[in-house]
N, C-alpha and C positions, 0 to 999 in steps of 0.2 A: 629494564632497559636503562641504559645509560642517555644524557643529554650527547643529540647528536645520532643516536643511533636511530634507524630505521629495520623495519620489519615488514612484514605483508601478512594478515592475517584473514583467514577462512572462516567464514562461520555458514555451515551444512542449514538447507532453508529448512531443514527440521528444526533446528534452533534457532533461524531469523525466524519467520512469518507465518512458518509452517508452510505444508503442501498445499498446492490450490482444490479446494473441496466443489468439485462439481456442484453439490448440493446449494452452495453460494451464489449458484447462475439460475436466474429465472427471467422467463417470459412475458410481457408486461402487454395487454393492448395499448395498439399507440396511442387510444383516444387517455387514455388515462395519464400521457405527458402533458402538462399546461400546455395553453397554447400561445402563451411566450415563448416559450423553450422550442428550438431547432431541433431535432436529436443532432445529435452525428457520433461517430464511432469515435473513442477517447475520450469523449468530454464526458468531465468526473460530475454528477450531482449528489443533494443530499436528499432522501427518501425516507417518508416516517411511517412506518404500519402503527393501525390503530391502536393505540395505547402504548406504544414503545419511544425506545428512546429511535433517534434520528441515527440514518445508517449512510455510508457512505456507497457512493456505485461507482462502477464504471458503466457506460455502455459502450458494447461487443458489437452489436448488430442492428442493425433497422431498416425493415420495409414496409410496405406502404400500410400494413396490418398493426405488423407487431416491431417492439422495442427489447431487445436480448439486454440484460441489468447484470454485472457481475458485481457480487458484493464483498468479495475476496479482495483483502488489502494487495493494492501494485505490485507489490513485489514479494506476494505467497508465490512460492512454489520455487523461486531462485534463490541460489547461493551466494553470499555476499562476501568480496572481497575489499580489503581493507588497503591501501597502504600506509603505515604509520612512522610519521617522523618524533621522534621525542623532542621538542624547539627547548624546550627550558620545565623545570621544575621548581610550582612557586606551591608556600608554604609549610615546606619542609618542617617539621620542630627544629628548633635550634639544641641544639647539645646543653643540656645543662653541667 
């Protein structure tokens, strides 16, 4: 790309985030949210099974039972479009 130019670029969510993996969606009893925590649909938490590292969710779903946890990063499963402007080009080597 030259300084000034623009382009739009695809990247297939096979190669952003990957597909969204069912398997990454689990059912949680609600008793098992703190009961600090509201649930509600969108709100992102961080959840830790025992002895692992910390995971991030979303929750999908909540009734008066149960809390639906999706652990698939935001944006598994879509394509992402880019539009890119080139503004300037710093650090060039200088020509010897």
């Amino acid at each position: 790309m030259q300084v000034g130019e623009d382009k739009t670029v695809l990247i297939p969510a096979e190669q952003a985030y990957g597909m969204h993996r069912p398997d990454m969606v689990v059912t949680t009893p609600r008793q098992n949210i703190p009961e600090n925590i509201q649930p509600e649909v969108g709100q992102r938490l961080q959840i830790q099974p025992a002895g692992q590292p910390a995971i991030g969710v979303t929750i999908v779903e909540v009734t008066d039972l149960h809390v639906l946890l999706d652990a698939n990063h935001p944006l598994a499963g879509k394509n992402l479009t880019f539009d890119i402007i080139l503004a300037a080009v710093v650090g060039m080597p200088q020509d010897e």
